[in-house]
N, C-alpha and C positions, 0 to 999 in steps of 0.2 A: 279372769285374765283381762289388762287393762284394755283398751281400743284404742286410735288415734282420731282424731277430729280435724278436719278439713276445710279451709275454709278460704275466700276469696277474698283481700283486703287490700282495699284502693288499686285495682289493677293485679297485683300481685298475689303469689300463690304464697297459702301460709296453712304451717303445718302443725296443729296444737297436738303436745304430748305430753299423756298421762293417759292416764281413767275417766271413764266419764264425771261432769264435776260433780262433786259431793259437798254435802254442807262442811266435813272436817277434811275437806281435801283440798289444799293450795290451786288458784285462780291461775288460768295464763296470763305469760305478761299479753297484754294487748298493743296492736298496731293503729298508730295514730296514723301516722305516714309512711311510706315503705321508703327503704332503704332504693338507692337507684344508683346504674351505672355512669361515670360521668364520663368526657374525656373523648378524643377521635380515635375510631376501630381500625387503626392503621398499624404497619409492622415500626415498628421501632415508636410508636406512641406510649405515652403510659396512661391506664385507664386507671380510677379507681372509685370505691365504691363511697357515695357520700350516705350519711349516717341517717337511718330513718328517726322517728319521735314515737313514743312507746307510753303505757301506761303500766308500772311506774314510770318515771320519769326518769330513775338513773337504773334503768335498765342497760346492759354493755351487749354488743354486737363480736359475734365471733365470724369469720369470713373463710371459706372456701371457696377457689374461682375455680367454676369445672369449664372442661371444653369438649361440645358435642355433650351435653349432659354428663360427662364423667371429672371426677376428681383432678384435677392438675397437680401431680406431687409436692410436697412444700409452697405450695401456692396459697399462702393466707394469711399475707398482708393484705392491707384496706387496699394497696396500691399494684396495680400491672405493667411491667414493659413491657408489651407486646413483640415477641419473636418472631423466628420463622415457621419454630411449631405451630403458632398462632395462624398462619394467613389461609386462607380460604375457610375457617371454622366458625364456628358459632361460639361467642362466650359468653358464661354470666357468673353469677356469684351466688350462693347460697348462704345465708346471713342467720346464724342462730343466736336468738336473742334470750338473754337469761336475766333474773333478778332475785333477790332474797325472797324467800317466802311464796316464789310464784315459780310453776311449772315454765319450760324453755317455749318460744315458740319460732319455728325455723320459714324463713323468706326467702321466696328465690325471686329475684332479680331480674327487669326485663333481658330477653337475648338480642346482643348486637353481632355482627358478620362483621369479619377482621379482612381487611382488603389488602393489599398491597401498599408499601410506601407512595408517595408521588411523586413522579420526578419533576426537579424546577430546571429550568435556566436561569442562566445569570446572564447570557449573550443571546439573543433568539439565533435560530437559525437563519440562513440567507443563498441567497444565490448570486453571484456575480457571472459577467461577462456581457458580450453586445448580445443583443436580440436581432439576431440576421441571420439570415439563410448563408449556410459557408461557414459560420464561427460557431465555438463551442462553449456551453455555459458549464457553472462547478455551483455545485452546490454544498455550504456548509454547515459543520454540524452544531457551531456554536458551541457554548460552553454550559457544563451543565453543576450543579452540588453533586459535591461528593467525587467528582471524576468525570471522564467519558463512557457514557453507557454504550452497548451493543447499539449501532448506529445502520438503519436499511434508507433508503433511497428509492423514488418513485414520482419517477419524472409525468408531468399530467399536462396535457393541452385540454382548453377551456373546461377541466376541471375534471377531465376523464383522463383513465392512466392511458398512457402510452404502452403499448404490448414492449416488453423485452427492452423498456428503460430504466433498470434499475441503480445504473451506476451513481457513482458521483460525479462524474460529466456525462453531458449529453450534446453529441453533434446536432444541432439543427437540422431539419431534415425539409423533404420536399414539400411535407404537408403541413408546413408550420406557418410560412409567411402568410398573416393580417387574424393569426389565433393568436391568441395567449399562453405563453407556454411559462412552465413552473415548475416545483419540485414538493414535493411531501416528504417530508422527515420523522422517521420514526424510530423513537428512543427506544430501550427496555433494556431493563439490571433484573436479576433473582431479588425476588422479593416484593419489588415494585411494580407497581401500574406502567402501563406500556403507555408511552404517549406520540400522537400523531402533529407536527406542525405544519401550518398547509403555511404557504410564504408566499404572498401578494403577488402577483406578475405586475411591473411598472406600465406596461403596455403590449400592444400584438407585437409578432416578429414583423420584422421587413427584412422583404427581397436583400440579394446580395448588393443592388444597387438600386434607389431609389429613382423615381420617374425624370425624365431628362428630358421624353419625348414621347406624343402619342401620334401614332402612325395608326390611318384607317385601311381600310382594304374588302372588297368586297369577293361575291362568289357565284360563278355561273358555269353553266353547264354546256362543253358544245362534241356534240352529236351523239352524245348517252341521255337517257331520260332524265327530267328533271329531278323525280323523286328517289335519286341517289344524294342531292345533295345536301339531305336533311342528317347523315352520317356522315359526310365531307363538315359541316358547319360543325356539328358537334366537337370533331376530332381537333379540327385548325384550334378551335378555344382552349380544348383542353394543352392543345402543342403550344401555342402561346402564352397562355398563362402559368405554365409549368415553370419552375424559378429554375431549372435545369435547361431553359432552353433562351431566345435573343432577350426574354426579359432581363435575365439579369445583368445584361449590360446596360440598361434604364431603360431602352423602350417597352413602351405599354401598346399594345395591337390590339385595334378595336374593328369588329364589323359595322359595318353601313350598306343599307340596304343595294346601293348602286354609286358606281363610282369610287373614291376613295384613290386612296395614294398607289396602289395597286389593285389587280385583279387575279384572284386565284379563279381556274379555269379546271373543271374535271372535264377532260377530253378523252374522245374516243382515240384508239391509236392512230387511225389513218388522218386523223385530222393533226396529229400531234406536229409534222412535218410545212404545215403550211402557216403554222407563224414564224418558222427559220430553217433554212438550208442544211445548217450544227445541227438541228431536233432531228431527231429519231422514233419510229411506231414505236420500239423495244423501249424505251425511258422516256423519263419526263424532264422538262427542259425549261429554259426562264427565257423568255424575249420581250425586253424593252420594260413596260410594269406588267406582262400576263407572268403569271407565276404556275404552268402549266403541268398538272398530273395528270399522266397519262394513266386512264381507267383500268387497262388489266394490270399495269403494275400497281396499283390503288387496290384490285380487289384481290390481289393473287402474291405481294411482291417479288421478290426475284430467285434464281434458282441459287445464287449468293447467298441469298438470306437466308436461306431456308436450310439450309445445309449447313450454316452456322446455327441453326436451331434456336433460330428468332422468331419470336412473334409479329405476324400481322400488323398489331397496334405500334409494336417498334418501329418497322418499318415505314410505317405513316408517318410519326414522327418526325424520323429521319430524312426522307425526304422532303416533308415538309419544313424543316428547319436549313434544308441542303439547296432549295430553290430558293426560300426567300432569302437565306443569306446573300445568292447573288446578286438580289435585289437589294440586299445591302450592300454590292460594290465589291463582295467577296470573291478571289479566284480559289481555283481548285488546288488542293491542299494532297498531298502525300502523305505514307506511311512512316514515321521517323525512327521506328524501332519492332524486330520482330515482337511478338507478342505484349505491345502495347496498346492504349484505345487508337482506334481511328478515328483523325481529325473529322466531323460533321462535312467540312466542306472537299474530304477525300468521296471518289467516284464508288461509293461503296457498292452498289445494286451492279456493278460492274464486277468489283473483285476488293479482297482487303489486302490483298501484298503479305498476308502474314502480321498483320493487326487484328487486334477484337472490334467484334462491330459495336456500333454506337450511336446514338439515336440524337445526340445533346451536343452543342457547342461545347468546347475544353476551352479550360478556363482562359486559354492561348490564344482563343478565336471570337471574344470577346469586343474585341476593335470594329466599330462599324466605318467604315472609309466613306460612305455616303454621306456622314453625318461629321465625317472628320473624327472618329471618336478612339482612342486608343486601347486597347485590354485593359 
């Protein structure tokens, strides 16, 4: 019974069939060169197989393209369009070489992995709109071959996603101004490779208004301990610099050790009454440049607040944006609508009239009169 012989030539695997050889028994053909697959292993490519060199020399090649090592039906032309049956598999081609006088000898062919198409543009994607806090960017999908693919969205400040920005607009938000904000575009179609385009940011966001004015102001403490007001400094920075609070009408508030354009004052209550007549132990009050919090509403805020089921940190805020408004020249403001915000510079630690409480200047309250400045 005959055997098969086996053997390894130039890289590839080749299969000699027949009997062992004998002196009256036809030679195989022999592999000079192997046959190999040529062509990009992508869906809709065409592969195909170019032509090894043999001893004879007009040895002919018969072609089978398996995938995953199996037969591919009627698949035996030299040449492949790769399908969709094709993508995620492995292919190759098994080459049976024949000649007159000479036993077959069978090549199989390195294996390549069939990917998905690629998708191109023809337009990149992009993002327009202003880079400001208050305005809103869109991001587009550009134009792509062959149509618009299945289009996702993935709004990223300094290069990290944004939690729960997936849309194709994004409002600017509080933690945006002096980052870089952006958008990721990600294509995908059946069949093809999914592709991600990150799209340049021109520069950081800015505030809803750009600097106009820097106002200093410093911080002391009278008749509470001083090592309360290492969480008084903290907080004024964070209320200041918030693009929700007197920044966005262009002033910039800077601390300075002593002195400055005003003075914020954490006071005890009984003290609260002896820089104005108007002040009160129960609130806090502004007279002349003291910009004065009174400490148990600072560590406690008010029975208003609380009842509104506000945070602590809000209520800091609030007040803090409620005094120095008047120090920006601001009078006290009313309620204009039941169940609207309430204006910042309304008596909120008193009562909301049937407004929502509110920690931030409305866009309405914006006008500094000290500085002559208008919303």
């Amino acid at each position: 019974m005959g055997r098969r012989v086996v053997g390894i030539v130039l890289g590839a695997v080749v299969v000699l069939t027949g009997s062992p050889a004998l002196a009256d028994e036809p030679a195989a053909v022999q592999v000079v060169e192997a046959p190999k697959v040529a062509g990009t292993p992508r869906y809709q490519q065409t592969l195909s197989v170019v032509a090894g060199t043999y001893d004879p020399a007009a040895a002919s090649e018969a072609v089978q393209w398996l995938r995953d090592g199996q037969p591919i039906a009627g698949a035996t032309a030299r040449t492949r369009t790769l399908t969709n049956a094709d993508v995620g598999h492995r292919l190759s081609a098994r080459v049976t070489v024949s000649a007159p006088d000479h036993s077959s000898t069978v090549v199989s062919t390195d294996v390549v992995s069939v990917r998905g198409a690629s998708l191109t543009y023809t337009r990149k994607p992009s993002v327009s709109g202003t880079r400001r806090y208050g305005r809103t960017l869109t991001a587009h999908p550009g134009l792509w071959k062959g149509g618009t693919p299945t289009i996702r969205y993935q709004w990223v400040r300094d290069g990290k996603p944004i939690r729960g920005a997936t849309r194709k607009t994004y409002a600017l938000r509080v933690a945006d101004p002096g980052h870089r904000v952006t958008a990721r575009v990600t294509a995908s179609r059946r069949y093809h490779e999914t592709r991600t385009v990150k799209i340049a940011s021109p520069g950081v966001t800015r505030h809803r208004r750009d600097i106009r004015k820097v106002v200093t102001y410093s911080v002391v403490a009278d008749g509470v301990p001083t090592s309360r007001l290492a969480v008084v400094r903290r907080s004024l920075v964070q209320t200041y610099q918030d693009a929700r609070g007197w920044r966005a009408s262009g002033v910039k508030l800077v601390r300075v050790a002593r002195g400055g354009s005003f003075t914020v004052v954490l006071a005890a209550p009984s003290r609260v009454p002896r820089y104005s007549s108007v002040c009160s132990t129960r609130f806090s009050c502004r007279v002349g440049r003291h910009v004065i919090l009174n400490d148990a509403r600072w560590r406690g805020a008010t029975r208003t607040w609380r009842a509104a089921h506000r945070s602590l940190r809000d209520y800091r805020h609030m007040v803090v944006n409620h005094e120095t408004g008047h120090w920006f020249g601001k009078n006290h403001a009313g309620c204009s609508a039941r169940g609207s915000l309430a204006p910042v510079m309304m008596q909120q630690s008193k009562g909301l009239a049937g407004c929502r409480p509110n920690p931030w200047p409305k866009l309405s309250e914006l006008g500094l009169p000290r500085f002559g400045w208008r919303p």
